[in-house]
C-alpha positions in Angstrom: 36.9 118.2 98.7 39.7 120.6 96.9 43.0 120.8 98.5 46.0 122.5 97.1 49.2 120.3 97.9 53.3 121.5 97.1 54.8 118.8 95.7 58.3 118.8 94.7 58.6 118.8 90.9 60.5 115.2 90.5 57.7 113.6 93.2 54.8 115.4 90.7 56.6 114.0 87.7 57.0 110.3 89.2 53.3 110.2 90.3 51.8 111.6 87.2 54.6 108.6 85.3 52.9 106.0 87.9 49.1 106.9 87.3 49.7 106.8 83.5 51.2 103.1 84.1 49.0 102.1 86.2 45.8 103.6 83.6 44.2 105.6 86.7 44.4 109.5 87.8 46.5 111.2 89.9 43.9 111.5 92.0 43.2 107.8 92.8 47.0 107.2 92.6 47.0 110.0 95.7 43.9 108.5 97.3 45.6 105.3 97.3 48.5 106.0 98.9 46.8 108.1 101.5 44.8 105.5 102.4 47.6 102.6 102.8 49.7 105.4 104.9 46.7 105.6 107.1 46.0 102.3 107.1 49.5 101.5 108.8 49.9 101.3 112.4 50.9 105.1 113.6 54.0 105.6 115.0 53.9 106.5 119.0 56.4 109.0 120.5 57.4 108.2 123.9 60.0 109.3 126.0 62.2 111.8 123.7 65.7 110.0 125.2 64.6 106.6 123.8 64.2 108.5 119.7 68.7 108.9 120.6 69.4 106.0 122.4 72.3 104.4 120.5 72.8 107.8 118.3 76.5 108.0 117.7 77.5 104.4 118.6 79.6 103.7 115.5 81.5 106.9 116.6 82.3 105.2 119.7 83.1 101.3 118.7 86.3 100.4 120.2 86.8 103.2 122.5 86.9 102.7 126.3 84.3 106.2 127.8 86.2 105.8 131.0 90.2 106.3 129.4 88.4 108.7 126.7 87.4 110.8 130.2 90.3 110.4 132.1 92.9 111.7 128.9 90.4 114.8 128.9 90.7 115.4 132.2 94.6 115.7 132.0 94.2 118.6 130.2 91.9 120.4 132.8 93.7 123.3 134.7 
């Protein structure tokens, strides 16, 4: 089956580079990959809250939430 695919330039340029080293066509080369990507156990989403947990943690190393709160709070009117 024909498929038309937008690849950017650099990607087109590496796979063409890799077929030629590897003496096969792009088209196997794509094959290939597609078939070791799908080969691969799939990712499963679950509950959106767990995909941040721990997002922004370096931001907070060494500083105490509770003080961080309670020196915001000063400035409330």
């Amino acid at each position: 089956m024909k498929t038309t695919v937008d690849l950017p330039e650099s990607l087109l340029r590496q796979a063409k580079h890799k077929a030629l080293q590897n003496n096969t066509s792009l088209r196997a080369l794509m094959i290939s990959g597609l078939k070791k990507e799908l080969a691969s156990p799939m990712k499963t989403v679950g509950d959106p809250i767990e995909q941040i947990r721990n997002a922004g943690k370096e931001l907070w190393r060494g500083i105490k939430a509770d003080r961080y709160v309670h020196e915001l709070r000063k400035n409330w009117k």
